[in-house]
N, C-alpha and C positions, 0 to 999 in steps of 0.2 A: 524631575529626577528620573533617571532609564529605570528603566525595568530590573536587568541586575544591581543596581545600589539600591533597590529597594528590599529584593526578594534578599540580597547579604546582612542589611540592616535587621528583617523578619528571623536573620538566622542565630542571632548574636543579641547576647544581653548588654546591659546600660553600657559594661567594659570593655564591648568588643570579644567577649567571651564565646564561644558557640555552642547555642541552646541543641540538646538533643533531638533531632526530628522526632522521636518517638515519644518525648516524657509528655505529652498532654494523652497520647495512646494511650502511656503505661498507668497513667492514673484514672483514665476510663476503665481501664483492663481492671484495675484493682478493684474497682467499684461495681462494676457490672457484673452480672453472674461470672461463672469459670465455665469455658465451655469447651476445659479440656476433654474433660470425659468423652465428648461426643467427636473433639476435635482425632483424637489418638489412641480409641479401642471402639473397633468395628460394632463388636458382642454388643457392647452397652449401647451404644448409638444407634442398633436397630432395636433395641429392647424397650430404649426410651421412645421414641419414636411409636413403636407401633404400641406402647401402652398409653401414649398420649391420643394416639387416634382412636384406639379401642375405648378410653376414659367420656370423649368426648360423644363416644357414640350412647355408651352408658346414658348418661345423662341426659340425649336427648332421649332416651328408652324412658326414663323416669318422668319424665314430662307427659311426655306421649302417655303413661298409664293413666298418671294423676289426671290427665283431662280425660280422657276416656272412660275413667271413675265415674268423675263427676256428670261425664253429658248418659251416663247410664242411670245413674241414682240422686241428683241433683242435691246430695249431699257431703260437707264437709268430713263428716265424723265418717263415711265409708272411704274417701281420699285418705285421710289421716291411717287409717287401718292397714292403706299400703307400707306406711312407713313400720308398722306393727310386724307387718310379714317378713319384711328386711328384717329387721332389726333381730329376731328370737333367732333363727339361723346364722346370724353372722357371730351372734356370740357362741353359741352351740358347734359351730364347725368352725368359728376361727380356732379354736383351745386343738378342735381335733388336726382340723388340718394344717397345724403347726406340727404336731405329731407325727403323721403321714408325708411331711415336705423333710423331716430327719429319718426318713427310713427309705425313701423311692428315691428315683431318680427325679430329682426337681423339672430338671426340663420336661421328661414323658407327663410329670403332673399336672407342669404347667400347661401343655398340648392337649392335654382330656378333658383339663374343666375349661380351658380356652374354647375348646370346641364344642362342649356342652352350652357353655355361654351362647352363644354363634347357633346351637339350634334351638336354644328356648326362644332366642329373637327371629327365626323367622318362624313359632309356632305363635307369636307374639303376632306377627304380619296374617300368619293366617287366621287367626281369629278374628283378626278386624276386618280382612275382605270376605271372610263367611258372615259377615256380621252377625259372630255369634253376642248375644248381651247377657251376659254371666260374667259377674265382681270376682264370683266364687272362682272359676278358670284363669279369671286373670290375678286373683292374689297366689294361686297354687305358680302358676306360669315365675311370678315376680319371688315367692320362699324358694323355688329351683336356684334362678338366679344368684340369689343370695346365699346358697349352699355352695354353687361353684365358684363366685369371688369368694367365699370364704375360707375355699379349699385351693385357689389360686395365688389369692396376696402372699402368706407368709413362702410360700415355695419363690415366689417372684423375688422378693424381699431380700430374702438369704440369698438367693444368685448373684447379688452386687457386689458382696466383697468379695467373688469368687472370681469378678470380671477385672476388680479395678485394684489400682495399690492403695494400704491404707490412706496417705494423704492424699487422696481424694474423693474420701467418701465424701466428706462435707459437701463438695458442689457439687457432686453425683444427686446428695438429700435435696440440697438443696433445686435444682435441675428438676426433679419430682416434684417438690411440692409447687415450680413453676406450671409443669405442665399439669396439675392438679389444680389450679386454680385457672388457669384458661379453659381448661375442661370443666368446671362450676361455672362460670361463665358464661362460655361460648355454648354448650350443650342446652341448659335449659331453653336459652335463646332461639339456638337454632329448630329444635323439636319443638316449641310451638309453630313457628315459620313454617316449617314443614306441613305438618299439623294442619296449620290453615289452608295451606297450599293443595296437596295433595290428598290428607287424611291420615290417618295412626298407622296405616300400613307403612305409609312412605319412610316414616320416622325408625319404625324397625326392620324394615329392608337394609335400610345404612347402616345402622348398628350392626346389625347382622356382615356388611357388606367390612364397616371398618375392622369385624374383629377379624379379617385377613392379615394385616398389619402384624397384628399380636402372635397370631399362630405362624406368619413365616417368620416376623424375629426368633419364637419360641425354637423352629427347624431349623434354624443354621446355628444355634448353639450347638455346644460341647454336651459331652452328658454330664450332668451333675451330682454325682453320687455323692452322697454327704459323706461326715467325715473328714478323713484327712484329702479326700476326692479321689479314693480308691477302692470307696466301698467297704471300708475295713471296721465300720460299726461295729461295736462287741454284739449289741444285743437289738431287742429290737423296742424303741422310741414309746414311751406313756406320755401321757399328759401328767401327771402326777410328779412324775420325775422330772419332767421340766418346770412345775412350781419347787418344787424341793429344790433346787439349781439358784431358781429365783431368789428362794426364802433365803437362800444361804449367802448372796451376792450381793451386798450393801448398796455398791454403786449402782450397779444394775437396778437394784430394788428401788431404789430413788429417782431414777428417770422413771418411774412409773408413778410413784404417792406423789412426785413434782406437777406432774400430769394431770394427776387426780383433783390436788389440790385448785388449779384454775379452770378445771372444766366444772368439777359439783360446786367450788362456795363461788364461784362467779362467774356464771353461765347465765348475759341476760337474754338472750334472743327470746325465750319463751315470753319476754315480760315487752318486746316490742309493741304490739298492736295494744297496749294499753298506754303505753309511755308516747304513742303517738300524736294521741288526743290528748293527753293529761298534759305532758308535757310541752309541747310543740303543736299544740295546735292542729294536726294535720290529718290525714285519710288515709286511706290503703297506701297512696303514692307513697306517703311517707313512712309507712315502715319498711315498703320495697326501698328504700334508699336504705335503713339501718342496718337491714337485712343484707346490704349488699356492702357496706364500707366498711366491715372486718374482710370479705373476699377482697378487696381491692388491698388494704394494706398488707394481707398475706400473701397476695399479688407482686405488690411494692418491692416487698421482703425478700421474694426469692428472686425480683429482676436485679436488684442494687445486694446480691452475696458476693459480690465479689474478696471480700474479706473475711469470710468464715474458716476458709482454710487457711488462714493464720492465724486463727485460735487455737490456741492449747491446752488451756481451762478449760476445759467444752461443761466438766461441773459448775463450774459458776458463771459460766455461760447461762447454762440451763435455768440457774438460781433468779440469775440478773430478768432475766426474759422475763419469767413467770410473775415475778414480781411486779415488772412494768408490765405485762399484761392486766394484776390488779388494779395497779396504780390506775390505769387509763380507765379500767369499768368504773372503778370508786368517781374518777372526777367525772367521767361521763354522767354520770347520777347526780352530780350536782348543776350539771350546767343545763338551761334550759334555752340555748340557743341551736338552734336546729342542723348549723354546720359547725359550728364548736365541738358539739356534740359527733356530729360524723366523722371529725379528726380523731377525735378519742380511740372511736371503736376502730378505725383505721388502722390508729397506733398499738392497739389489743390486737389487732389481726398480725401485724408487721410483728410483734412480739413473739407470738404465736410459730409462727414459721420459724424465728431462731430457734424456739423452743424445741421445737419439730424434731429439726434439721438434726442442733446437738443431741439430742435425746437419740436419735435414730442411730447415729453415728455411734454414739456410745455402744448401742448394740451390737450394730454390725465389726464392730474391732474390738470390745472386751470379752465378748462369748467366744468360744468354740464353735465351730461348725459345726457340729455334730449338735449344736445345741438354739442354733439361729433360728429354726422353723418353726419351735415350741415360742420362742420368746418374739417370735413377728409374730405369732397368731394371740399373743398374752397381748401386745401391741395395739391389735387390731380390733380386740373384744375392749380394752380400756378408752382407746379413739373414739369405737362407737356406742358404748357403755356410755361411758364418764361424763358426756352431754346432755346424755335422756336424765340422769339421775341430776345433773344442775338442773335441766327444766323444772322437774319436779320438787327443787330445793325452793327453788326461787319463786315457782307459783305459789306455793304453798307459804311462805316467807311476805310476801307479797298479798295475799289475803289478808292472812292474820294479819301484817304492821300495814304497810305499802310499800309500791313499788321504789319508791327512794331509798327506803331500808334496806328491801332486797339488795340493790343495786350496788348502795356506797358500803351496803353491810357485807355486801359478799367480797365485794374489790379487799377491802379491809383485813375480812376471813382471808382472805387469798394471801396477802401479804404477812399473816400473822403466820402462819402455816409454811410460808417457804424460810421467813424468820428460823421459827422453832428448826427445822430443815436445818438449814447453815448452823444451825450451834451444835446439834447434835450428832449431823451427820461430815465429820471435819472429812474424811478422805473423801468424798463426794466434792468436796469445795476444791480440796488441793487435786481432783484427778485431772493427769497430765496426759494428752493424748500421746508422745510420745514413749509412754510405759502404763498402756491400757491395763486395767486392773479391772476386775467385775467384782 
């Protein structure tokens, strides 16, 4: 057969009909992220970008402490203490600097604590080639830190629907929490490598070196004056006033308790390194695998979004998600084969990220602007809140009964709670992204 009756028969279906050159594209396209955002608005495309570079450097900075911790004081409980120091200031200055991201120019704020970021890392580099050995410098060094993402996130956050039209926040979210999970990833990874390589300087030289990235996307923005984007605030921005906003906003209120609900009643990560031996037979490797097959499905999640922007329910979106995010802990807790098991948690991660995505989205197009920066920084203390308080449910859960209670009990709680949710809360179910409603 020549070549052209072959490549005409490739063109054409059983009839002689002619198949589209593009429809096996277009059903990639549909399935694979959306990458218009980055495809046809500059602003967001360097934004994204150099927050993914800065993210990743992040995280090799976190590695780089935790060992550094440890080859100081050859203890776990002083490593764990760094997460302590993160943790009291991100809830503490997320509330505030949602506050301060509806009253400044988002960009100028974003460029300050950018660049605060960008010098604690390299006093970060000079502590380790003074080799100074002080936990004490370096958890002061790591609470800094966490005061300036936590005074940078909600200002970053609210900038997105300032950049994009609303039908496309969804792949904007979703876009983020892709390069949020290459950045959990690829960061721990790399700052040991480094690490090994070079030493802890090297590790926070590049972080230092990536949050370039970050600070010139921040410079070739527009100014962001919140509001209507003219500055025209009546007054000036509480924190008080943005939960009073919240209390009074159903749906709004509900991307948050939807949240709540799968991070405290079924949160097992804390219950891994016991579930490893008991259940699976296994060592350290293998809670480093449990540990890591929720990042991978929320991974998954944000590489195959190519369909979220054609949701419209994004309420019971959110409903659906949170749900099968229980669903999968509950069965994960039943099954005791070791990669059955790591699909589950996968499918909880992939869950998760819908979860995210709509939830975020919701924010960004039912608020006000004037009102974005309080409700990413409410966001942002519930993200890193709502985790610590499941560990703590489920340790504790997990003494008293075991860890199979904790586990199928919390999946259970979880779905019991997003139940109660749907009956109670009817406009949450029926909200229509086409007529955002808070």
């Amino acid at each position: 057969m020549l070549k052209s009756e072959k490549d005409r028969k490739n063109r054409t279906g059983p009839s002689g009909s002619a198949i589209p050159a593009q429809a096996s594209t277009g059903r990639r396209n549909r399935l694979l992220a959306d990458i218009g955002p980055l495809r046809e608005h500059a602003d967001f495309r360097r934004l994204w970008f150099g927050n993914t570079v800065s993210y990743i450097g992040q995280q090799m900075t976190a590695m780089a402490v935790a060992l550094q911790v440890y080859a100081i004081t050859g203890s776990s409980f002083y490593v764990g203490l760094v997460g302590l120091c993160s943790l009291v200031p991100l809830i503490v200055f997320g509330l505030y600097g949602g506050a301060v991201a509806d009253a400044v120019d988002r960009r100028r704020l974003g460029l300050v604590t950018a660049t605060g970021a960008t010098v604690l890392s390299a006093a970060l580099a000079a502590v380790a080639i003074a080799h100074v050995r002080s936990v004490g410098v370096l958890y002061a060094i790591v609470a800094l830190q966490a005061v300036c993402f936590a005074m940078n996130s909600p200002a970053r956050s609210s900038m997105i629907p300032r950049l994009l039209p609303p039908e496309q926040l969804p792949a904007a979210n979703a876009l983020a929490s892709l390069a949020g999970g290459v950045g959990q990833m690829a960061g721990p990874m790399l700052g040991g490598l480094f690490v090994g390589l070079w030493g802890y300087q090297a590790a926070y030289l590049i972080d230092a070196a990536a949050f370039t990235a970050s600070l010139y996307a921040m410079w070739r923005l527009p100014s962001m004056l919140p509001g209507d984007g003219d500055g025209t605030a009546k007054r000036r921005p509480s924190v008080m006033e943005g939960l009073r906003y919240l209390g009074a906003r159903p749906n709004l209120r509900t991307t948050f308790v939807s949240d709540l609900a799968a991070m405290v009643l079924a949160q097992p990560r804390v219950l891994f390194p016991a579930v490893a031996g008991l259940w699976f037979g296994g060592d350290t490797r293998t809670v480093g695998l449990l540990a890591a097959a929720p990042a991978v499905g929320a991974l998954l999640g944000s590489v195959f979004s190519g369909w979220y922007g054609r949701v419209r329910r994004q309420g019971m979106a959110v409903l659906v998600a949170v749900a099968s995010w229980g669903a999968a802990v509950a069965v994960f807790g039943l099954t005791r084969n070791l990669w059955l098991g790591l699909c589950f948690l996968a499918l909880a991660g992939c869950a998760d990220t819908v979860s995210m995505v709509f939830r975020n989205t919701m924010l960004q197009s039912a608020a006000p602007d004037d009102m974005r920066g309080r409700l990413q920084g409410v966001f942002l203390v519930v993200v890193v809140g709502g985790p610590r308080l499941g560990d703590f449910l489920a340790g504790t859960t997990a003494d008293v009964f075991s860890p199979t209670t904790a586990v199928v009990g919390g999946g259970l709680a979880c779905i019991a709670a997003i139940t109660l949710i749907a009956l109670f809360q009817r406009s949450f179910v029926s909200y229509d992204s086409r007529r955002p409603v808070a």
